[in-house]
N, C-alpha and C positions, 0 to 999 in steps of 0.2 A: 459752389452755389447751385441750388436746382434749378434745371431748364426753366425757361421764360414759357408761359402759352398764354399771356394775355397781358397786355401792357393798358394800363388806369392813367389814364390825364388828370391831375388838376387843371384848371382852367381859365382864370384870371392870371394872367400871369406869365402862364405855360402857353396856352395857343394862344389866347388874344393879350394885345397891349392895354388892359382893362384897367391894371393897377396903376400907371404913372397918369390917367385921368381921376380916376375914383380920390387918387390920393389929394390933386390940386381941385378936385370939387370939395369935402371934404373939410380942406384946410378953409377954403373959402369961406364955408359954410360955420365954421367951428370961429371963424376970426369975425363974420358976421355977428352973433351971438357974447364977442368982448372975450374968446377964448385965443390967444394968440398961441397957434402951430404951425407951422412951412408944412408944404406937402410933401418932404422929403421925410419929416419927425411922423406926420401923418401918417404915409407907409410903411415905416418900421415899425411903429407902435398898432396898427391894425387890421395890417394885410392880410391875407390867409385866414380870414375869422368873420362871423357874422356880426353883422352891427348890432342886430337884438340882442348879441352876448356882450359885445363890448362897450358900449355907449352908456347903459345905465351905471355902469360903476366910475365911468369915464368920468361923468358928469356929477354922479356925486364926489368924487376924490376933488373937483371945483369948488364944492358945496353949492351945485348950481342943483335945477331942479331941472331936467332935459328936456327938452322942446316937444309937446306932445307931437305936431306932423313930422320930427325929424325923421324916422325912417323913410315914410312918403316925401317927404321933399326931398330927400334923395335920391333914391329910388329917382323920380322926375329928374331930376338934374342929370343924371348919371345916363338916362335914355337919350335927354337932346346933345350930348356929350360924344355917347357910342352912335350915334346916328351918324354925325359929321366926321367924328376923328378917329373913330378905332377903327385897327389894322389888325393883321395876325401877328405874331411874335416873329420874328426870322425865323427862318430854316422851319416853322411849322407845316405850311402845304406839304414844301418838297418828302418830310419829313413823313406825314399822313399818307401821302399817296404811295410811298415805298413800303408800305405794312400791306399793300395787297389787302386781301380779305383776314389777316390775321385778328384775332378777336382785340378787342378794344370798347372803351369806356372811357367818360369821362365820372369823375369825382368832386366832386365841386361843393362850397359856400353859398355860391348864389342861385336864385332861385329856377327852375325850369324854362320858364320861361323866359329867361332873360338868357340864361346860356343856348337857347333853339334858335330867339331874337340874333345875339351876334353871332351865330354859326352861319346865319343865311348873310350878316352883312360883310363876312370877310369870305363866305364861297367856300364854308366847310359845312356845308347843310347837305347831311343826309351821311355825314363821314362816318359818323356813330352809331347810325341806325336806331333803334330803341333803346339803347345802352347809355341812357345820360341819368344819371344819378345827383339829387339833390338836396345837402343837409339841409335846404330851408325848411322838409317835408318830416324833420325827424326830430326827436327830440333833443338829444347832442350832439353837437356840431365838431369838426377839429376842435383841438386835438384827439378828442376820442377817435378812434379806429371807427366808429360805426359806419359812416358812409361809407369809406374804404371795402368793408366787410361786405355791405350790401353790394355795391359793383361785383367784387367776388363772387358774389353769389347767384347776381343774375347774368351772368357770363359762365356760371358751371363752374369756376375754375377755381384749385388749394391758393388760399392766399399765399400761401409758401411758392406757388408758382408765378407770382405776377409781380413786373415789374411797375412800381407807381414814377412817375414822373411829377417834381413837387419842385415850386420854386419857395415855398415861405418856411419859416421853421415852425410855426402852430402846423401846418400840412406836416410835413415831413414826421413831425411828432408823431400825427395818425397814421401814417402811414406804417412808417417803425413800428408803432402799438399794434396795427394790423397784425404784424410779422411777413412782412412783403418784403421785396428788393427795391430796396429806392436810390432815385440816380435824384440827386439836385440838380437843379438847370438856372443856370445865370444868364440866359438869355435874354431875359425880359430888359426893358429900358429902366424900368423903377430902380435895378439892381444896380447903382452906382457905384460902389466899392465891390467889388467881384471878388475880390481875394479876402475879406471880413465878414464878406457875407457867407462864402463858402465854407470858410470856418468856422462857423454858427451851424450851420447844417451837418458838417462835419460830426460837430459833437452834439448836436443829439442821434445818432446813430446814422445817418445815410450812408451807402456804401460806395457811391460813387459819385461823384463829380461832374458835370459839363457843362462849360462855359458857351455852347453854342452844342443846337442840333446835332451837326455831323458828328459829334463825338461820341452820341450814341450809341450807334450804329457798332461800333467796336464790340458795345458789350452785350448786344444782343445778337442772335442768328433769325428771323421771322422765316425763314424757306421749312416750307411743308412738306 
């Protein structure tokens, strides 16, 4: 495989515990509306994807007509949610502060300001520097490669060179599509069956595995 020189975070998921909340608001919100989904179905069915791509077809396959505020009530929900309860993911600090100044990015679904918003509330603000990238800002979202491509590009660096970090399989897909090195990470809390999940990732191309942070570490070298 070609040397690493710059490592891509997703972001929901991967540093913050954003997806086992996003998911049980979500269901909340979806069972409000007379649509019955657990937030466990909720996350496998939406995670790693923007709601503007997902929700309109969601709701027609209902025959429902979709709630014109539902993004915004969202969105809302999901702030007073991350204000009180979101954390980082395990092993994420220890994990960020061992990369020294080595180049880094994040890649992300969710909007800019919502990934600066919980950088400062779990005490990774400023970890990224200018490097946070946003498919809210673009016009396709995962699975397309594009945001992936853009991080790439504003880090300098051959996608062929960069390792992405992805916990969903829509990411993962971009990533792949990219043509990166991608490790899947089952760290996140949302990931409840760890070994089905992995194997979803597995097959659409990832190349590596890890069930927790430290295991990273192995397949990278960050010393300059």
């Amino acid at each position: 495989m070609p040397p690493i020189h710059a490592i891509i975070f997703d972001f929901d998921g991967v540093i913050v515990e954003s997806e086992i909340l996003s998911g049980r608001i979500l269901s909340q919100y979806l069972n409000e509306q007379g649509i019955k989904i657990t937030p466990s179905d909720a996350i496998t069915r939406f995670f790693g994807q923007r709601l503007r791509d997902t929700m309109p077809p969601f709701f027609a396959e209902q025959g429902r007509a979709m709630p014109p505020n539902l993004l915004t009530d969202l969105k809302a929900r999901d702030a007073v949610a991350h204000e009180s309860e979101l954390v980082a993911v395990a092993g994420a600090h220890t994990f960020i502060a061992g990369l020294g100044d080595f180049p880094r990015a994040i890649a992300s679904s969710s909007a800019t300001e919502v990934i600066t918003r919980n950088l400062v509330k779990v005490g990774l603000d400023g970890a990224f520097g200018t490097h946070i990238y946003s498919a809210a800002k673009i016009e396709r979202g995962k699975p397309h490669p594009d945001i992936y491509l853009q991080a790439a590009a504003g880090l300098r660096v051959d996608p062929a060179h960069c390792l992405a970090i992805e916990d969903s399989v829509t990411g993962a897909r971009a990533a792949v599509a990219a043509e990166m090195q991608v490790i899947g990470l089952l760290a996140g809390t949302h990931i409840l069956d760890k070994a089905a999940h992995g194997a979803l990732l597995s097959a659409v191309g990832v190349h590596r595995i890890a069930r927790k942070y430290n295991e990273i570490q192995k397949y990278i070298n960050v010393s300059r």
